[in-house]
C-alpha positions as CSV (number, residue, x, y, z in Angstrom):
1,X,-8.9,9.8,-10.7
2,X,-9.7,10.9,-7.2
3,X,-13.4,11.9,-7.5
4,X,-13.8,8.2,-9.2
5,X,-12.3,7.0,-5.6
6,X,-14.6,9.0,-3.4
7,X,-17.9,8.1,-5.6
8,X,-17.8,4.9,-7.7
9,X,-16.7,1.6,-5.5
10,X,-17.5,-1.6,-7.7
11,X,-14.7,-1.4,-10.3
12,X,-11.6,0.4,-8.0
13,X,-10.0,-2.7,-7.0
14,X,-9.6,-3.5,-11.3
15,X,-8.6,0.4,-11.1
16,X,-5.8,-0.1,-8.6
17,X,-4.7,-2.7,-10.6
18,X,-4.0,-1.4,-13.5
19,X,-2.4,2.0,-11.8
20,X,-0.2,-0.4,-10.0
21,X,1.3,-2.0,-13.4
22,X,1.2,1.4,-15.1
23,X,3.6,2.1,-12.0
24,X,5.8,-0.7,-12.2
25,X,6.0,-1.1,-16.0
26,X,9.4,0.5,-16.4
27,X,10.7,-2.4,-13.4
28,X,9.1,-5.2,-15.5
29,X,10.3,-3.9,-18.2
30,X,13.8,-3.3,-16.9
31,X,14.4,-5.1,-13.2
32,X,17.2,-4.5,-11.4
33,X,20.3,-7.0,-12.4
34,X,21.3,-6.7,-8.3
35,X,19.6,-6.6,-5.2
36,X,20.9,-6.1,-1.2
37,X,19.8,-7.3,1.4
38,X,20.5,-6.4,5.0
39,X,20.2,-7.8,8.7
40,X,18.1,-10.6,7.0
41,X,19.1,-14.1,8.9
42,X,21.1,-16.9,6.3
43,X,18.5,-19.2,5.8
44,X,16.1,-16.6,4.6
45,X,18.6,-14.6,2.8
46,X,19.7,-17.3,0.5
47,X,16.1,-17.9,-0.2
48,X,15.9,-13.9,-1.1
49,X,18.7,-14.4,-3.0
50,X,17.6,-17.1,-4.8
51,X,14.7,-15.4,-5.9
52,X,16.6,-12.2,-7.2
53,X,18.8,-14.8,-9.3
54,X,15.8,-14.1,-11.9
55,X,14.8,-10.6,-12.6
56,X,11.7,-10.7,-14.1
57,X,10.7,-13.6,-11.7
58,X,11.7,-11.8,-8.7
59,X,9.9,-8.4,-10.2
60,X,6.9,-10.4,-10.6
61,X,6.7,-11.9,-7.1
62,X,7.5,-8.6,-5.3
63,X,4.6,-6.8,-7.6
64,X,2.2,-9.5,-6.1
65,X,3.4,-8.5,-2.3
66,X,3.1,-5.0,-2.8
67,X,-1.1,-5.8,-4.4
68,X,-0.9,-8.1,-1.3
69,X,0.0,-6.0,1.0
70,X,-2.1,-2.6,-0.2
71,X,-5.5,-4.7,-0.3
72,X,-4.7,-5.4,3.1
73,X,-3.7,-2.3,3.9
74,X,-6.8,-1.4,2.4
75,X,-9.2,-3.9,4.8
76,X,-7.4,-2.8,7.6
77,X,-8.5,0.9,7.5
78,X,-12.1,0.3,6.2
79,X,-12.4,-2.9,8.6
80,X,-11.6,-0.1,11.3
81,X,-13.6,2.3,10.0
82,X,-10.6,4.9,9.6
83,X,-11.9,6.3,6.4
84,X,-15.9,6.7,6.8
85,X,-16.4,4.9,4.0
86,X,-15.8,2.1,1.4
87,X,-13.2,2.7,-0.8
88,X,-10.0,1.7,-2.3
89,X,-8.5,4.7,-1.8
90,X,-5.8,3.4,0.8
91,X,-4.7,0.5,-1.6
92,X,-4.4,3.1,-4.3
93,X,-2.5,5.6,-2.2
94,X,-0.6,3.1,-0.1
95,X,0.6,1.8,-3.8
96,X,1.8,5.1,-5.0
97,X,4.1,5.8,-2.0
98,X,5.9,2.5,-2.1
99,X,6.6,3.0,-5.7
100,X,8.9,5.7,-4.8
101,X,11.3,3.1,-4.3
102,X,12.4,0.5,-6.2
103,X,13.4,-1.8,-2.9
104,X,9.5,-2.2,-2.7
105,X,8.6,-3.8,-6.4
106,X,11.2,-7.0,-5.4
107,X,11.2,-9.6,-2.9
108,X,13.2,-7.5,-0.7
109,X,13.1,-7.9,3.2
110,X,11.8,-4.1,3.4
111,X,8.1,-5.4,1.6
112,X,8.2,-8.8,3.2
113,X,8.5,-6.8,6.7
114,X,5.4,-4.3,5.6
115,X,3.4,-7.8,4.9
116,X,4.4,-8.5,8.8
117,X,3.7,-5.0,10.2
118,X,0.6,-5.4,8.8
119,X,-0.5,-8.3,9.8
120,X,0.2,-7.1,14.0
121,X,-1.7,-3.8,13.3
122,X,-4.7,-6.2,12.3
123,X,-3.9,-8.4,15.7
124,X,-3.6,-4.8,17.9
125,X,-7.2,-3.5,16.6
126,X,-8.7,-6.6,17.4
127,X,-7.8,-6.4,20.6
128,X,-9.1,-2.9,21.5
129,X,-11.6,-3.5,24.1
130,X,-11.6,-7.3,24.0
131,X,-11.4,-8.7,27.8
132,X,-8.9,-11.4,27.2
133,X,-6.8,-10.9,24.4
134,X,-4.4,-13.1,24.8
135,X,-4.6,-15.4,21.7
136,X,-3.7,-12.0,19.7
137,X,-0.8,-10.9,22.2
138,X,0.7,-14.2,21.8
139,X,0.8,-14.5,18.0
140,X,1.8,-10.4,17.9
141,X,5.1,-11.4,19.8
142,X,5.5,-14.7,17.4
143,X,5.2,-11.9,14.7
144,X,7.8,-9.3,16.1
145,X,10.5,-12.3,16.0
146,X,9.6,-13.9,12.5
147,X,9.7,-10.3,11.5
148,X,12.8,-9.9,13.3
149,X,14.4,-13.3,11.7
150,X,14.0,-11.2,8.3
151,X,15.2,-7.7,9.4
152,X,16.8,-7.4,12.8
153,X,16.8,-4.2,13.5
154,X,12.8,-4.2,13.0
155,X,12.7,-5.4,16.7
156,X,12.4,-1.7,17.4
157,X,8.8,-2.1,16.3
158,X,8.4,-3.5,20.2
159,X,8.3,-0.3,21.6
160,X,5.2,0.5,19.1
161,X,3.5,-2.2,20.3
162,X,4.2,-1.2,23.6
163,X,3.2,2.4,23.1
164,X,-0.3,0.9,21.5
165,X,-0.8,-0.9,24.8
166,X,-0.3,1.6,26.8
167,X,-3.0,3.7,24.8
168,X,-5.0,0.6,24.8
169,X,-5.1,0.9,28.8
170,X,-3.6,-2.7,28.7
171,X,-1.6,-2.7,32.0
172,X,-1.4,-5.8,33.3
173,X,1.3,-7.9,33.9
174,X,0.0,-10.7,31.9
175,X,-0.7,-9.3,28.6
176,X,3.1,-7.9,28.4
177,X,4.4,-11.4,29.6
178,X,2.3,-13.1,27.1
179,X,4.4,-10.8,24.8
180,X,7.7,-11.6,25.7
181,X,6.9,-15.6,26.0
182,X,5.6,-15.1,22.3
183,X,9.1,-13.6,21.3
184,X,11.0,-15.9,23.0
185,X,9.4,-18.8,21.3
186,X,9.9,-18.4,17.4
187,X,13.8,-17.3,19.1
188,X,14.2,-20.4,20.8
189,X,13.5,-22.6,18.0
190,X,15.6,-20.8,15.6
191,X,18.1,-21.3,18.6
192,X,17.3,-25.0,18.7
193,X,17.6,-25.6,15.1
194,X,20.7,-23.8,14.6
195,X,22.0,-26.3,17.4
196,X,20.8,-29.2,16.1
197,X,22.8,-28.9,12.8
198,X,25.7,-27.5,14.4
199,X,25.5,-23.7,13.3
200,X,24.8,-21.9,16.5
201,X,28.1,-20.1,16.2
202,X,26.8,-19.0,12.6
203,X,23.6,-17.4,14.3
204,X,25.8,-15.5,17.2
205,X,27.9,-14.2,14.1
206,X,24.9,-12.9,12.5
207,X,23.4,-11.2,15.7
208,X,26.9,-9.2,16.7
209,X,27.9,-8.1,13.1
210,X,24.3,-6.8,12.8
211,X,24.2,-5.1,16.1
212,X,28.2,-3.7,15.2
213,X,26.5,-2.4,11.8
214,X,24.1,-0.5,12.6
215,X,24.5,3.0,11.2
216,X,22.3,5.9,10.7
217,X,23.6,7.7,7.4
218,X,21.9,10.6,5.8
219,X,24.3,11.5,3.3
220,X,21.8,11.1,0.1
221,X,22.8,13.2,-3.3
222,X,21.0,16.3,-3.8
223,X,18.2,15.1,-6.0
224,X,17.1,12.7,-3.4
225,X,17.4,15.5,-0.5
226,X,15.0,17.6,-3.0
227,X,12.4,14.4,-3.5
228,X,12.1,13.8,0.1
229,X,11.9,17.4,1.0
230,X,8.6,17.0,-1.5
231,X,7.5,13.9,0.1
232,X,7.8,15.1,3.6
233,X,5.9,18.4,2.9
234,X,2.7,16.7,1.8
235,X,2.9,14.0,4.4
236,X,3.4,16.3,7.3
237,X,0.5,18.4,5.5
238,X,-1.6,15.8,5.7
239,X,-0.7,14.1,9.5
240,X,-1.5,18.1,10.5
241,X,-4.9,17.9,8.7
242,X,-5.6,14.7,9.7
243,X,-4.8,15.8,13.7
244,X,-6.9,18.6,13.4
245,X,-9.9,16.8,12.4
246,X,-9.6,14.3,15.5
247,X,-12.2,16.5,17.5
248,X,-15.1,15.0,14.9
249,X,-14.1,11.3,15.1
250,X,-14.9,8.8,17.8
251,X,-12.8,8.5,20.9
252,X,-11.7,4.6,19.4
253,X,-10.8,6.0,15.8
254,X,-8.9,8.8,17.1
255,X,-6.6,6.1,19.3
256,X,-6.3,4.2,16.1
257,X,-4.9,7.4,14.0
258,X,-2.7,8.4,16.3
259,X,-1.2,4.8,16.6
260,X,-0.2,5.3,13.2
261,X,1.7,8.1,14.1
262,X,3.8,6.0,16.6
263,X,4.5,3.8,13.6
264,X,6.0,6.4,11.6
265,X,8.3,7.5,13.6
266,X,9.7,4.1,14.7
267,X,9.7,3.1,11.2
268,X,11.8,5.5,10.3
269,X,13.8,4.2,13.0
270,X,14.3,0.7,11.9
271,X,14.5,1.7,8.4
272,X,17.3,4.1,8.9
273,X,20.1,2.1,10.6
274,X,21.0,-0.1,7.3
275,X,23.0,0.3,4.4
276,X,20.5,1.5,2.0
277,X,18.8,4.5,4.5
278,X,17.3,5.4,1.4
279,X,15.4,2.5,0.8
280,X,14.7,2.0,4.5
281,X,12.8,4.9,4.3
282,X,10.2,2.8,2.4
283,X,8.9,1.5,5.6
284,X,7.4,4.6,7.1
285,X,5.0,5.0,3.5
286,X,3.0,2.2,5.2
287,X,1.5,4.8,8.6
288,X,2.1,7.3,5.9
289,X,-0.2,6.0,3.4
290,X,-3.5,6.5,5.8
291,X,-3.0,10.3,6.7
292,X,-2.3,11.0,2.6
293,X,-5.9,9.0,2.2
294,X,-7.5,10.5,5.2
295,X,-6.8,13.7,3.8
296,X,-8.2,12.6,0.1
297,X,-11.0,11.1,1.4
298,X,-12.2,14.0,3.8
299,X,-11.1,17.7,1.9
300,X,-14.0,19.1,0.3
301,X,-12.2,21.0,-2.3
302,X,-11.8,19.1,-5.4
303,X,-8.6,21.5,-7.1
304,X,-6.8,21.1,-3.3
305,X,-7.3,17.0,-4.2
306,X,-6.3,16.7,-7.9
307,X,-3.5,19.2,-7.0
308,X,-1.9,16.9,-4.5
309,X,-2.4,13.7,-6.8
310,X,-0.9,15.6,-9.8
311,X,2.0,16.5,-7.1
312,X,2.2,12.8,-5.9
313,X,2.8,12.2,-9.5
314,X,5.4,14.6,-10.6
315,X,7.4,12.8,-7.3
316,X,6.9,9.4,-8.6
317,X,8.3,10.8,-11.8
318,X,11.2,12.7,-10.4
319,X,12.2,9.3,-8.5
320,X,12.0,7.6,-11.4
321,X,14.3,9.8,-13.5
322,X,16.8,11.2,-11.1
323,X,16.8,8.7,-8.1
């Protein structure tokens, strides 16, 4: 499966496909009857909710997200030239980790928030080097709220975007109010429209029983301790391989890895604090998913490479039957 990755380009988007349905088969074939949904704003959580009212529907639409979001995934690192190649790999790899858990094959807020995520990494390359970026600085903050509106405590992902500008070299005062003016603007018309039809005390509600819950819990049941003791070996494996090949890449690609590094950590951040930490922990496969297809794309050793997709495997499996 992985040689066909590394050689053969034409048909891999068909092949991640149909991997991504062999995946998901089991939660088409038997969705979830009940669905939560955390630090998500009313409006947007009724819609949520809505959705879920129909398994198979809601199974459906959050399989298209999750293609969505790993061909963009996918554009995003060969756009960037992270991979030194064309491939599908990411999309494929990117795929498998989120299958892990089951919050990431429905419309939950976790998946709708990757979409987001993704969509300011794409911004923050694009400004790398650019002499006035302040188009993409503007619609980055307007995405850090609407992606706030859906999950509050993702608002931590401010500091990544912070810590990219600073390894950016962007220092001046105006990029990082252009930021803040962008936040505040999606903030103040939610404000606004909460006013208007005489909910505003609804909105304050939300924001202080959100800030009152958070809670970092770690208390998972030994078969999930054992699966993420699994999944954490091979994706500190391959951030550590990854790292270590930094001194044959460009100066601008190396930046770029390491930004995803950043992202893992405060991903696990934001994902931690709610109710399901389990699930939460879904966010941090999307920083995780490049290193794992760095590492496929660039070991030379083929049994090293089927070994590691066989393991990948035998986790997906495990979290299927004892998760």
């Amino acid at each position: 499966m992985i040689g066909f990755f590394k050689s053969k380009y034409n048909f891999q988007p068909v092949i991640v496909i149909i991997f991504a349905m062999f995946l998901c088969a089991d939660i088409f074939m038997y969705p979830p009857k009940t669905y939560h949904i955390h630090y998500c704003l009313p409006p947007l959580y009724n819609i949520l909710s809505a959705i879920c009212k129909v398994p198979k529907i809601a199974v459906l639409i959050g399989f298209i997200i999750l293609l969505i979001n790993a061909f963009l995934f996918n554009s995003i690192v060969i756009s960037n030239n992270l991979m030194g190649k064309h491939t599908y790999m990411p999309a494929l790899i990117y795929i498998i980790l989120m299958s892990f858990f089951r919050s990431s094959i429905i419309p939950h807020n976790f998946i709708l928030i990757n979409f987001i995520i993704l969509l300011i990494i794409r911004l923050l390359f694009k400004i790398y080097d650019k002499s006035d970026p302040f188009q993409q600085i503007f619609n980055i903050g307007m995405l850090l709220a609407i992606l706030s509106f859906f999950y509050l405590p993702g608002v931590v992902l401010l500091l990544f975007v912070w810590i990219v500008f600073i390894q950016f070299n962007i220092i001046s005062w105006r990029e990082w109010a252009i930021l803040l003016i962008g936040i505040f603007v999606p903030c103040f018309f939610l404000t606004f429209l909460y006013f208007w039809f005489d909910r505003l005390p609804e909105l304050f509600h939300f924001v202080t029983y959100s800030l009152q819950s958070v809670n970092i819990s770690l208390h998972f049941s030994t078969g999930r301790y054992i699966f993420l003791a699994g999944l954490f070996l091979v994706i500190l494996s391959n951030i550590i391989y990854s790292l270590n090949e930094m001194e044959r890449i460009t100066i601008m690609i190396r930046r770029k890895l390491i930004i995803f590094t950043y992202l893992i950590f405060i991903s696990l951040a934001a994902g931690l604090v709610n109710n399901e930490p389990f699930n939460g922990l879904s966010l941090a496969m999307l920083p995780s998913g490049l290193f794992v297809s760095y590492y496929f794309q660039m070991i030379k050793k083929k049994f090293w490479r089927e070994f590691l997709f066989l393991f990948l495997l035998l986790l997906f499996v495990a979290s299927r039957l004892f998760i």
